[in-house]
C-alpha positions in Angstrom: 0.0 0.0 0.0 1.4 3.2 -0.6 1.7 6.0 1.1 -0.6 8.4 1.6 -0.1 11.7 -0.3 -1.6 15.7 0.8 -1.1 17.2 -2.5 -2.4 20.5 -1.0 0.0 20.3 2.6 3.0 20.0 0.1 2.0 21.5 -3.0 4.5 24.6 -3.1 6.4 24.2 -0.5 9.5 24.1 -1.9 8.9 27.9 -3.7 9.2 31.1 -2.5 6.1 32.0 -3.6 3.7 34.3 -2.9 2.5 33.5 0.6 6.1 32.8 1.7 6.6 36.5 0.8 3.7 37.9 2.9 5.2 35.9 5.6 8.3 36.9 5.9 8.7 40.5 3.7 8.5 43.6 5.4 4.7 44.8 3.9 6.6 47.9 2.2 9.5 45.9 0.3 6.8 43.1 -0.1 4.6 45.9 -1.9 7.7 47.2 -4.0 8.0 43.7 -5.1 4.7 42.6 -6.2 4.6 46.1 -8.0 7.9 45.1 -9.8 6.5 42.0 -10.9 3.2 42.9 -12.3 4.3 46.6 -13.4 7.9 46.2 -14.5 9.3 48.6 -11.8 12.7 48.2 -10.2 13.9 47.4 -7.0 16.1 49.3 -5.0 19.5 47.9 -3.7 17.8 48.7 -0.2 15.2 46.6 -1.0 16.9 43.7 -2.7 19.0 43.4 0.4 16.1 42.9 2.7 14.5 39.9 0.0 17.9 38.3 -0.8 18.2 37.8 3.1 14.7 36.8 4.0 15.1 34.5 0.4 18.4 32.8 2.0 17.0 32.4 5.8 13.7 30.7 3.7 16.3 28.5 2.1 18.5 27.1 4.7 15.6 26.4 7.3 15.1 24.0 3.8 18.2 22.4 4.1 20.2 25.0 1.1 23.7 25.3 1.6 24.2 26.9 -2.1 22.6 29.2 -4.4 22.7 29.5 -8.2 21.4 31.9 -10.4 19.1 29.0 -13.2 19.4 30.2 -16.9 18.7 28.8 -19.9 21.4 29.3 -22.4 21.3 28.7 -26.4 22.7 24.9 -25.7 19.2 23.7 -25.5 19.3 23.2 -21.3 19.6 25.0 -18.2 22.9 26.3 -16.8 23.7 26.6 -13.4 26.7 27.4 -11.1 26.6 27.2 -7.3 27.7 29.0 -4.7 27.5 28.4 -0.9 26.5 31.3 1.3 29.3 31.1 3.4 31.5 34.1 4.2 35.2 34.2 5.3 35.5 33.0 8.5 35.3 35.0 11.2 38.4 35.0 14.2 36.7 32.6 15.9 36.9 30.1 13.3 33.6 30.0 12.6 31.8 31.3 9.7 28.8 33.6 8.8 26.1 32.8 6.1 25.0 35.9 4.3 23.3 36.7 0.6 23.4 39.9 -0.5 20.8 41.7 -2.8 23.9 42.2 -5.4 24.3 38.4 -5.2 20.1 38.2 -5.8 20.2 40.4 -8.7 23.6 39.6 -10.9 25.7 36.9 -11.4 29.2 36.8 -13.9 29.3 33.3 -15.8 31.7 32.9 -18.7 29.6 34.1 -21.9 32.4 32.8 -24.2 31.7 29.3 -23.2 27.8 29.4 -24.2 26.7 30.0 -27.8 26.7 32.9 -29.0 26.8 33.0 -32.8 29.6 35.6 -32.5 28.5 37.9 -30.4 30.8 37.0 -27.6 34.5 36.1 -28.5 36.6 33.5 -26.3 38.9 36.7 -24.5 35.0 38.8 -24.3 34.6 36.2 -21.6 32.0 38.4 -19.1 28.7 38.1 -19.0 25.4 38.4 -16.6 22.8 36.8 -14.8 19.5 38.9 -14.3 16.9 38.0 -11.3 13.8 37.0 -13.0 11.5 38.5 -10.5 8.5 37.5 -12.1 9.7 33.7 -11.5 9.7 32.5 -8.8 12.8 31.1 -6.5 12.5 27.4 -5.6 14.5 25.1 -3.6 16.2 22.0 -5.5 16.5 18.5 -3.6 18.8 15.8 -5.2 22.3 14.3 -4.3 23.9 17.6 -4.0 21.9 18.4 -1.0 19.4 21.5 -1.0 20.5 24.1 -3.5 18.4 27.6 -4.1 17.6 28.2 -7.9 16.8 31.8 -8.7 15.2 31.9 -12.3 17.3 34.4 -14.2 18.0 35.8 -17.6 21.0 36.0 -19.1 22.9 38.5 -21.2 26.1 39.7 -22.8 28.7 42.4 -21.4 26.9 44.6 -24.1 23.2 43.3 -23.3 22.5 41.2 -26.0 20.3 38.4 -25.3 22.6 34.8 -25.0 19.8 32.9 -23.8 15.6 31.9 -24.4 13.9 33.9 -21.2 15.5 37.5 -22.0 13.6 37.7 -25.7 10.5 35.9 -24.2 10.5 38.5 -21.6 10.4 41.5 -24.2 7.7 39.7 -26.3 5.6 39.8 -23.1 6.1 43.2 -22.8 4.8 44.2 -26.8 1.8 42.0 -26.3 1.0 43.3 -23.1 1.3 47.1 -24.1 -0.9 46.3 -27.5 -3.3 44.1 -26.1 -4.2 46.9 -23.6 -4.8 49.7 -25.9 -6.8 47.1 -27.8 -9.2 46.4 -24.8 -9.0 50.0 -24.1 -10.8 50.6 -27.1 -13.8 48.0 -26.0 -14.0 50.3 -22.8 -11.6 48.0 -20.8 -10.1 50.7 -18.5 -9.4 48.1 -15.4 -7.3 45.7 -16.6 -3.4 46.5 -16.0 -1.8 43.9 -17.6 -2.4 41.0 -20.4 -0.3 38.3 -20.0 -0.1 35.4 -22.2 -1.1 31.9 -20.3 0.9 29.1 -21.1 0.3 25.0 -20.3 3.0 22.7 -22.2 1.9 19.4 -22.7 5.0 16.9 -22.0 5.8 13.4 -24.0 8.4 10.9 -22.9 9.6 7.9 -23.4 11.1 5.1 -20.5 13.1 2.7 -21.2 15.5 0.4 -18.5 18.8 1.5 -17.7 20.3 -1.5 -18.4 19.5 -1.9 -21.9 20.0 1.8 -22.3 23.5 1.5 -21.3 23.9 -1.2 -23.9 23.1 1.2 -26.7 25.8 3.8 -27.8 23.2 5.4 -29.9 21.2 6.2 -27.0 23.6 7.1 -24.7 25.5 9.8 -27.4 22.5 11.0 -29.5 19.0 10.4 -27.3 17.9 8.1 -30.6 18.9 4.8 -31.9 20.3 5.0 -34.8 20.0 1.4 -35.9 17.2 -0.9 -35.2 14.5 -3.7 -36.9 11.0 -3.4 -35.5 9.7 -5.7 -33.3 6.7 -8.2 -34.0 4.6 -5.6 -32.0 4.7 -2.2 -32.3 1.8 0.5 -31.2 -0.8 -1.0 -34.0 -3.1 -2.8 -31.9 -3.6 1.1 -30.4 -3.7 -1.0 -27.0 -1.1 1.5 -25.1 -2.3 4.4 -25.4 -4.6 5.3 -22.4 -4.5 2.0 -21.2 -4.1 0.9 -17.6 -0.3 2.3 -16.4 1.8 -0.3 -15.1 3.5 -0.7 -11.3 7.1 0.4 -12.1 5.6 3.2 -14.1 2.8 4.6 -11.7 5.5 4.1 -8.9 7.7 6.4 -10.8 4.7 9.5 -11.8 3.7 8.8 -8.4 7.5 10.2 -7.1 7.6 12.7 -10.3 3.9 14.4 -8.9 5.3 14.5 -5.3 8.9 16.3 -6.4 6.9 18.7 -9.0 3.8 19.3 -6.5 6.8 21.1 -4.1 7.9 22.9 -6.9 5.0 24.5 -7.1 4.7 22.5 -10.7 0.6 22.2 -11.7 1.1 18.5 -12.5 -2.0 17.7 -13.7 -2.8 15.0 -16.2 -0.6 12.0 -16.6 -1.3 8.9 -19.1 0.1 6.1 -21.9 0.8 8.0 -24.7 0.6 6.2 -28.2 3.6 4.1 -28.8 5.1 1.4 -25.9 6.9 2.7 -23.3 5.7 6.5 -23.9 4.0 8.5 -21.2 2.3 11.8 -21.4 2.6 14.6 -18.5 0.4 17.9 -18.3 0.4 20.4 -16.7 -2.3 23.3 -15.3 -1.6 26.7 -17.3 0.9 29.2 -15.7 2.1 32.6 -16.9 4.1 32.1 -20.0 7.7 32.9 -18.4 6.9 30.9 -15.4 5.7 27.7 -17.9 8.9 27.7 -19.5 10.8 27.5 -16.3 8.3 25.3 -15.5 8.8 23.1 -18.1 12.4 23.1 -17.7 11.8 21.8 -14.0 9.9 18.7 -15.6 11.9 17.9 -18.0 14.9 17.4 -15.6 12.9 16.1 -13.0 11.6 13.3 -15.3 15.2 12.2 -16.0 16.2 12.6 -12.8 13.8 10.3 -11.1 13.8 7.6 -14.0 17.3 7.2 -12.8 16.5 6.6 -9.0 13.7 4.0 -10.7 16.2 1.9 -12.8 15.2 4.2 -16.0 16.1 6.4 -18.3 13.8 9.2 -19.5 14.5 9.7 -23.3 13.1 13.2 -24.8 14.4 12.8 -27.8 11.3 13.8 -30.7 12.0 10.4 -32.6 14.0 7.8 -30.6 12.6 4.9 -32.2 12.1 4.5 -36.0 8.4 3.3 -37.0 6.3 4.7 -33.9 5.4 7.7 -32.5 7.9 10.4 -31.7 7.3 12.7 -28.9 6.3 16.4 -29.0 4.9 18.8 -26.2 1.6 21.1 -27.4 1.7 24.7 -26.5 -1.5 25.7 -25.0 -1.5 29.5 -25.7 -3.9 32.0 -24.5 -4.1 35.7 -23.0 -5.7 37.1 -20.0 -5.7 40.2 -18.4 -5.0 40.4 -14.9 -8.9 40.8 -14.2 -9.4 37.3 -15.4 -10.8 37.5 -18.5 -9.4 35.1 -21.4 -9.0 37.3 -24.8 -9.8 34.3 -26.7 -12.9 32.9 -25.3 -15.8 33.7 -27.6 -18.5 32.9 -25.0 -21.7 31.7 -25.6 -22.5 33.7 -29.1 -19.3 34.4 -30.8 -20.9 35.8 -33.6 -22.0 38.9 -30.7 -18.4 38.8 -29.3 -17.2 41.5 -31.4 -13.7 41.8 -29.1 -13.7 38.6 -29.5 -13.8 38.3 -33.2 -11.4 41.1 -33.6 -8.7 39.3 -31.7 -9.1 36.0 -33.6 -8.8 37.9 -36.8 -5.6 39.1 -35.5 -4.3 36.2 -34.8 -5.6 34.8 -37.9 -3.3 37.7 -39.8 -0.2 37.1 -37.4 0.3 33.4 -38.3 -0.9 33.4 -41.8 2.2 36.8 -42.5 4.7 35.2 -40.1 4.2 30.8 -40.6 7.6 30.1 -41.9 9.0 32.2 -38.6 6.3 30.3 -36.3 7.6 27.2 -38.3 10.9 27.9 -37.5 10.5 28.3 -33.7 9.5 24.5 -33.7 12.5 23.6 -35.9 14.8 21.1 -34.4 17.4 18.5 -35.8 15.4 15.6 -33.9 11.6 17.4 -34.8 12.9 16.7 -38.6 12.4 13.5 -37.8 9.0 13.5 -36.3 6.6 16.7 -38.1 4.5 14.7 -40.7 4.5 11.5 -39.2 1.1 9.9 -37.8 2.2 11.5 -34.3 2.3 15.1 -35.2 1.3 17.7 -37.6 2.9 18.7 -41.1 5.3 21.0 -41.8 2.9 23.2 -43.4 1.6 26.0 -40.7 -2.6 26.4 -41.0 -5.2 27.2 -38.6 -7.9 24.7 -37.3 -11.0 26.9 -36.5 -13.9 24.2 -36.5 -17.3 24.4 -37.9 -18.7 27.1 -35.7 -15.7 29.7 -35.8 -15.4 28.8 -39.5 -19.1 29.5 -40.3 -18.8 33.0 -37.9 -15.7 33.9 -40.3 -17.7 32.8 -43.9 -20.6 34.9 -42.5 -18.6 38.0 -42.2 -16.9 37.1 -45.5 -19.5 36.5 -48.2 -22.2 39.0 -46.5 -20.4 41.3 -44.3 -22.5 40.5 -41.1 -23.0 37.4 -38.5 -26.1 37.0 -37.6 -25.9 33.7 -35.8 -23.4 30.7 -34.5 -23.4 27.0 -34.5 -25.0 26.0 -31.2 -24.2 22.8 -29.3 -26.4 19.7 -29.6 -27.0 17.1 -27.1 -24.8 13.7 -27.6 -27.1 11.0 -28.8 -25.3 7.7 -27.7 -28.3 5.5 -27.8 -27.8 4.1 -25.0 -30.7 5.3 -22.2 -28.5 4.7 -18.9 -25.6 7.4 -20.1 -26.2 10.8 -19.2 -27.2 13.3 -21.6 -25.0 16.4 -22.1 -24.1 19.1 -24.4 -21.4 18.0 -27.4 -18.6 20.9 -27.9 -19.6 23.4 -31.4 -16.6 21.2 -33.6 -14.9 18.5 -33.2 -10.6 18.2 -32.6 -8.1 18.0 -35.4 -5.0 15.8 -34.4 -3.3 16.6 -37.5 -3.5 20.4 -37.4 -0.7 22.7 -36.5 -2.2 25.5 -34.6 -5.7 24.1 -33.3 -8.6 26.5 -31.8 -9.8 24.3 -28.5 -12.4 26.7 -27.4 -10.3 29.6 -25.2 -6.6 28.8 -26.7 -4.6 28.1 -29.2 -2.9 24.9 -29.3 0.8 25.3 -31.1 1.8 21.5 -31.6 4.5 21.5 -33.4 7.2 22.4 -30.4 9.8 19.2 -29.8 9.6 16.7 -26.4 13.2 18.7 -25.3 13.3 22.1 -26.5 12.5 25.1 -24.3 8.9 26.5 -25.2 10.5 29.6 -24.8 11.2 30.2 -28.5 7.5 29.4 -29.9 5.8 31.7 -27.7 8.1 34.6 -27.9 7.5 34.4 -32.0 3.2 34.0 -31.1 3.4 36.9 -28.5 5.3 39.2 -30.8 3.3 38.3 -34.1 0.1 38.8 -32.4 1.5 42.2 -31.0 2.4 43.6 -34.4 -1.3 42.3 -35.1 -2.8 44.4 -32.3 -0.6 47.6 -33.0 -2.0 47.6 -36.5 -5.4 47.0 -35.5 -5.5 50.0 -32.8 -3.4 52.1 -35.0 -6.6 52.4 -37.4 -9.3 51.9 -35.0 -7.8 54.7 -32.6 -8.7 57.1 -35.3 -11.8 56.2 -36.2 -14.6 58.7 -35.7 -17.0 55.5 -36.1 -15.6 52.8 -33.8 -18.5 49.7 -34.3 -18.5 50.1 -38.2 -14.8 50.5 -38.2 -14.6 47.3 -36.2 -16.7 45.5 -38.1 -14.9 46.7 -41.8 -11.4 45.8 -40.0 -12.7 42.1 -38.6 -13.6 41.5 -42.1 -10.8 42.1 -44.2 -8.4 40.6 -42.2 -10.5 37.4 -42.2 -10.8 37.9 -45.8 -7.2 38.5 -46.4 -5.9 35.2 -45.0 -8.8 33.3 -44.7 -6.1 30.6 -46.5 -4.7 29.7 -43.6 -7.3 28.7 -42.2 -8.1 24.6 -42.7 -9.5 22.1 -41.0 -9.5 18.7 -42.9 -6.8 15.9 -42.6 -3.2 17.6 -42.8 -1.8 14.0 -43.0 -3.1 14.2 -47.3 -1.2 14.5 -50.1 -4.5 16.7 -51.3 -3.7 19.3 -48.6 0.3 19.5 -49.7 -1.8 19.9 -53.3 -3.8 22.7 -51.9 -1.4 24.7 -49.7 1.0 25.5 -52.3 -1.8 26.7 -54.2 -2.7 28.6 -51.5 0.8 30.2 -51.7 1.6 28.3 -47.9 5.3 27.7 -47.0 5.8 23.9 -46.9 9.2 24.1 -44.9 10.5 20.5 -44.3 13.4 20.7 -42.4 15.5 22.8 -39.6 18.1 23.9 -42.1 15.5 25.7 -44.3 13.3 26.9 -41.7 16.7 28.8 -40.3 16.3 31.1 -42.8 13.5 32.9 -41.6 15.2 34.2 -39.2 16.5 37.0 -41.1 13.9 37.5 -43.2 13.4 41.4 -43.9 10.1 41.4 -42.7 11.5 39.2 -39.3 14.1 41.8 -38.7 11.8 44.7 -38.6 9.2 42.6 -37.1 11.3 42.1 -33.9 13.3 45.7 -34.0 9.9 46.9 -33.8 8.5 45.6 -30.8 12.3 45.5 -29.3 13.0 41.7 -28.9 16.0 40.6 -30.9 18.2 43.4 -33.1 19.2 41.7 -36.3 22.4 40.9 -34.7 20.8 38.7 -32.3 19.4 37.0 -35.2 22.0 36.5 -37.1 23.6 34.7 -34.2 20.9 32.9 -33.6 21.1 31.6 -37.2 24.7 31.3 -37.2 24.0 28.8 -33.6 21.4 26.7 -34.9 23.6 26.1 -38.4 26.5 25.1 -36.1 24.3 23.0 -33.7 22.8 21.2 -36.6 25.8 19.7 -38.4 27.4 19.4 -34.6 24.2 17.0 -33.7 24.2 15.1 -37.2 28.2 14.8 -36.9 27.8 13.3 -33.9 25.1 10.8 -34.7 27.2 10.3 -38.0 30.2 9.4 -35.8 28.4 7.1 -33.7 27.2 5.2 -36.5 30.7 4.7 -37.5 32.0 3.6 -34.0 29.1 1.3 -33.4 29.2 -0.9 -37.5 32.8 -0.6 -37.0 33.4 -1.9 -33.6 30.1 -3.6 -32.4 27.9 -4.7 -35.6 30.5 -5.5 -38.3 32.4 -8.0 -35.8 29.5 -9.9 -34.6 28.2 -10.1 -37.9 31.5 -11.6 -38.6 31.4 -14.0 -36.1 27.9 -15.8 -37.3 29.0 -16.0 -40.3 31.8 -18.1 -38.9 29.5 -20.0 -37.1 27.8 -20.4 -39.8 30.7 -21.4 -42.2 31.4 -24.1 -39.3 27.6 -25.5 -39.3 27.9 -25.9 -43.1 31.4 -27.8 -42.8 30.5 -30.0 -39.9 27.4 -31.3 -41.8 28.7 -31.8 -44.5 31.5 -33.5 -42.6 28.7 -36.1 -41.2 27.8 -37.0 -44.9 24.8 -34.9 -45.1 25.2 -32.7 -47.9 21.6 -30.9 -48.0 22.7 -27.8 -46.6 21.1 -25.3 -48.8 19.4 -23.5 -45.9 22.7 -22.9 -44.3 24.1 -22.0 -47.2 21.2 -19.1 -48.5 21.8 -17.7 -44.6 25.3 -17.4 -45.4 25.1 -16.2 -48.3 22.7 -13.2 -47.6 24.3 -12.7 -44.1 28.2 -12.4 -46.1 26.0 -10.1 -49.2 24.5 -8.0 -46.4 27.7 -7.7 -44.1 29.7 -6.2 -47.6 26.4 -3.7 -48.4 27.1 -2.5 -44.4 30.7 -2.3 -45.3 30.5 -0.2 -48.4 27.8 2.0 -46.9 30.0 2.5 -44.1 32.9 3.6 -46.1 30.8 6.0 -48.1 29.4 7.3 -44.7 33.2 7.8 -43.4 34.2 9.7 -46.5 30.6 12.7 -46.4 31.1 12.9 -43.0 34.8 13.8 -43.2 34.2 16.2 -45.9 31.5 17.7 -43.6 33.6 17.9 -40.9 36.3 19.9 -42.7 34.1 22.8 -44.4 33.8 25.6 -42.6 30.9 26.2 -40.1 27.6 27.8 -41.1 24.8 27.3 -43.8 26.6 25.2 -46.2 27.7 23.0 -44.1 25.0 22.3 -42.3 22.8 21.2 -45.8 25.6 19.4 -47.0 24.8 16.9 -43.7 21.1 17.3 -44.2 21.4 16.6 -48.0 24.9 14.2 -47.8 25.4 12.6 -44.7 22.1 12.0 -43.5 21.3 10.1 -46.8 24.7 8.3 -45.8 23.8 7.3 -42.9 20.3 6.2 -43.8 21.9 3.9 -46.5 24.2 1.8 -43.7 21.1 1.8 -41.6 19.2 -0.3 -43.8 21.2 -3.3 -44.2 22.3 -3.5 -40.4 18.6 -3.7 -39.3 17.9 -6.8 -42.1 21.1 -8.0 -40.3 19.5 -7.8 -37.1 16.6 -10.2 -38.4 18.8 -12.8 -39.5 22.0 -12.8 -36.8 21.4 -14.8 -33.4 19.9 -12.7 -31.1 23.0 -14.1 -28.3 25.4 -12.5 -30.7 23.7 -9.4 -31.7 25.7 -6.7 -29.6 22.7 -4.7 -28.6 19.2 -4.8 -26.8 16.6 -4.9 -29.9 13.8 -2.4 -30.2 11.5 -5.4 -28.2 13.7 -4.9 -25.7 13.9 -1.3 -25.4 10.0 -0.8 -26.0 8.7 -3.4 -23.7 10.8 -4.1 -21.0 10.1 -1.5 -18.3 
């Protein structure tokens, strides 16, 4: 029986949230902080003092002996670098424990050791760590001990942006200052703020320690880069949903309880699609929070499978031929009143805010898809957007019937005069309750989905940040809302103005909107007539980065200058043909040393067979002989494919970093590596399993 759990006694406790800040903050500096939180005011150094010591006395009566300022550099993970609150010791001998405001609010790592696309040379070396104040602090338990993590940003000597929470931080701000005068106009004059509402739907995989440390694919890449299909795969759709297993429930059960302190809204946990993937979720949070948030679940996921005899693999495709694993951004905005800009209430044809705001949107993702695109695009993600798991490459809208009847109405009349209402669910069955179906119905395979008060972005990978997807939704939709106001603001007649504005931008990019099957070949058909960027892979969707209308898109609203753009394109160039070099490597160190030799040694065994039945005067030994002789014709394809992949890859590695490079992988090497792939899985189907040097896909997929 296990024991019992108060999800409400422990929820939080480990944060130094709200309530622990009423508690213990003087009610002035405890004022001057909430005001720097929701109004973007600074603190003085009086007052950071007076917080950094009442943070540090919170921490140690939790056990904390360190602190470290928690970033989230351009490497893909968080960053951290501790330091004990000791002092130098006093004549005595013994030592004082202090934390000093200055300590709170900056911190000096090495900027020349993180990406940085050139912005920071190797002898440029300083840069800063900014107190997120609008984060929250939390306390860390693992083997270290107790360690305070205070959520901060993180910037160059010169202030550019070397990390994901400083742009996401200034998109905030441009959506929050458009999104007001834009209620301002519908007579909102209460609201202060509009913050977009974030909850990240997590996907993972578990598989056992053991046979992960038997697999150099896995434990250098997060994907195996070889392996057959079992017998049984996911097509008897019997995993997903079903009933979790012991081990597994055992280890969400110790995930909740470590998240739950964090102040983590773990919410919804289930058997995702394929074996051995699990599903996490989340309760929306403030969008900055929800990426720290995520970050927090991510590691803690790893970090408990280990304690359970697991590893946690995040990888978007680590197994060929089932599902990959992806995390949907739930995106939203409310004011700090409570009221969600995107619900359209009982009769969104009426909801003329409403309206005006989807239209917007509508207009930001149809003029900015390839840069929404490329805020998903990630080496593994190439391997996953398309497939039966996740949605095309191509960006579109899913509305469903009732929004897309609203937004025909306006269209082809100019007026709505009425919405799709809900109808009771006939089941035919008298002992089920009645109730009220939804307007539409979902759609898996679209991109950007309307689920009746958000948006849901699915195209974000199971490891990257969130961080970059909802910076590019909160600045499109900003540039969206500054246009709007900018004409409505001057309009003598606001309704018919409104109305006129509501219906040309659904007019204008009404394309984007679709809501059939985006798995078709009839919808690749019908998007490039519709003039839709079909952008299938990272390398091309880099390019948008730099796009004119990017560049002044994001100088605008102040959240990257093109120089942070270029870098950023320059980094995820490098850290493409870095990640495909390595996988490329791998492959080479695991035919060469592993496959080819075992291979090698049944065919001996083989050879032997053959000789000593023939030896006892039985000379039928064709079936023998046809193993050998595909086995030997199979072990020289793995050979020359392997010597083909040796010589791409070297060329790769000796051109010079940056665009070409990187295609000359995607196009080259990843063909390369595909080809010696092939015959080592038929290999795998043929060569005893006792001499084939690695756990199988069986293995992997259904023995936790």
């Amino acid at each position: 029986m296990s024991e019992y759990t108060n999800v409400a006694e422990i929820f939080g406790e480990d944060v130094f949230n709200d309530t622990v800040m009423q508690q213990r903050l003087p009610k002035k500096v405890y004022k001057d902080l909430k005001q720097a939180i929701l109004e973007g005011k600074e603190l003085s150094p009086e007052m950071a003092d007076v917080i950094a010591h009442e943070m540090k006395e919170w921490a140690i009566e939790k056990g904390a002996t360190h602190y470290t300022h928690w970033f989230q550099p351009l490497t893909g993970v968080t960053a951290e670098k501790h330091d004990s609150f000791i002092t130098a010791p006093l004549p005595s001998g013994k030592v004082l424990m202090s934390f000093s405001g200055k300590e709170l609010i900056k911190g000096e790592p090495d900027a020349s050791s993180f990406p940085s696309g050139g912005l920071r040379a190797t002898f440029e070396a300083r840069g800063y760590t900014v107190w997120d104040c609008t984060s929250p602090a939390f306390v860390r338990h693992d083997a270290a001990g107790a360690t305070l993590c205070i959520p901060t940003a993180f910037c160059s000597y010169t202030g550019e942006a070397l990390d994901q929470k400083t742009p996401l931080l200034r998109s905030m701000q441009a959506v929050n200052k458009q999104a007001l005068r834009l209620i301002r106009l519908f007579g909102d004059t209460t609201a202060k703020k509009v913050t977009p509402s974030v909850g990240a739907e997590q996907e993972y995989f578990l598989v056992s320690d053991k046979n992960f440390m038997q697999r150099k694919d896995l434990t250098f890449t997060g994907r195996t880069l070889f392996g057959a299909m079992p017998p049984k795969g996911q097509e008897m759709d019997d995993h997903y949903l079903g009933t979790i297993r012991q081990k597994i429930s055992a280890y969400m059960k110790h995930v909740n309880e470590e998240l739950w302190r964090l102040g983590v809204t773990s919410k919804t946990q289930h058997n995702e699609a394929a074996p051995a993937q699990h599903e996490l979720a989340p309760i929306y949070a403030e969008v900055n929070v929800e990426v720290d948030h995520n970050q927090i679940i991510m590691q803690t996921l790893k970090r408990i499978a280990s304690q359970h005899g697991m590893k946690c693999l995040l990888h978007e495709k680590p197994f060929a031929g089932v599902n990959g694993s992806g995390k949907h951004n739930n995106w939203s905005l409310t004011t700090d009143t409570g009221v969600n800009l995107l619900d359209p209430g009982i009769t969104p044809h009426q909801n003329i805010q409403f309206l005006l705001v989807l239209s917007c949107v509508l207009k930001a993702v149809d003029r900015h898809a390839a840069l929404l695109r490329e805020s998903a695009a990630d080496v593994g993600n190439d391997h996953r957007l398309g497939a039966n798991e996740a949605p095309p490459a191509i960006i579109s809208v899913f509305l469903g019937d009732q929004l897309t009847d609203v937004m025909n109405q306006l269209i082809t009349t100019g007026m709505a005069d009425h919405s799709i209402e809900s109808e009771k669910l006939e089941t035919g069955v008298k002992s089920i309750p009645e109730f009220m179906r939804d307007t539409t119905d979902r759609n898996r395979t679209s991109p950007f989905a309307f689920t009746g008060n958000k948006f849901e972005f699915r195209m974000v990978g199971s490891r990257d940040s969130i961080a970059p997807a909802n910076m590019v939704l909160n600045t499109i939709v900003a540039q969206s809302f500054k246009e709007a106001c900018d004409v409505l603001e001057k309009e003598e007649d606001f309704d018919m103005a409104v109305h006129d504005l509501i219906k040309k931008n659904f007019t204008e990019h009404q394309r984007i909107v679709f809501n059939g099957n985006g798995y078709s070949e009839e919808w690749v058909e019908e998007a490039a007539k519709r003039g839709l960027p079909n952008i299938g892979c990272m390398v091309e969707a880099v390019e948008a980065l730099t796009y004119e209308e990017s560049v002044s898109l994001f100088e605008e609203f102040g959240v990257f200058t093109k120089a942070e753009l270029e870098s950023r394109k320059e980094i995820k160039y490098e850290t493409y043909s870095k990640a495909i070099n390595i996988e490329a490597r791998t492959m080479i160190d695991i035919a060469s040393k592993q496959i080819i030799p075992a291979v090698i040694k049944y065919t001996k065994n083989l050879a032997d067979s053959i000789n000593a039945v023939v030896s006892a005067g039985i000379l039928d030994v064709d079936v023998q002989t046809e193993l050998l002789r595909d086995t030997s014709g199979l072990l020289k394809d793995t050979r020359n494919a392997l010597n083909h992949l040796k010589e791409v890859a070297k060329t790769a590695a000796d051109m010079e970093e940056g665009r070409d490079r990187a295609f000359y992988y995607r196009e080259k090497v990843m063909p390369a590596m595909e080809a010696l792939r092939r015959p080592v899985d038929e290999l795998e189907m043929i060569v005893d399993k006792d001499i084939w040097p690695m756990p199988s896909y069986g293995d992997l997929l259904f023995d936790v």
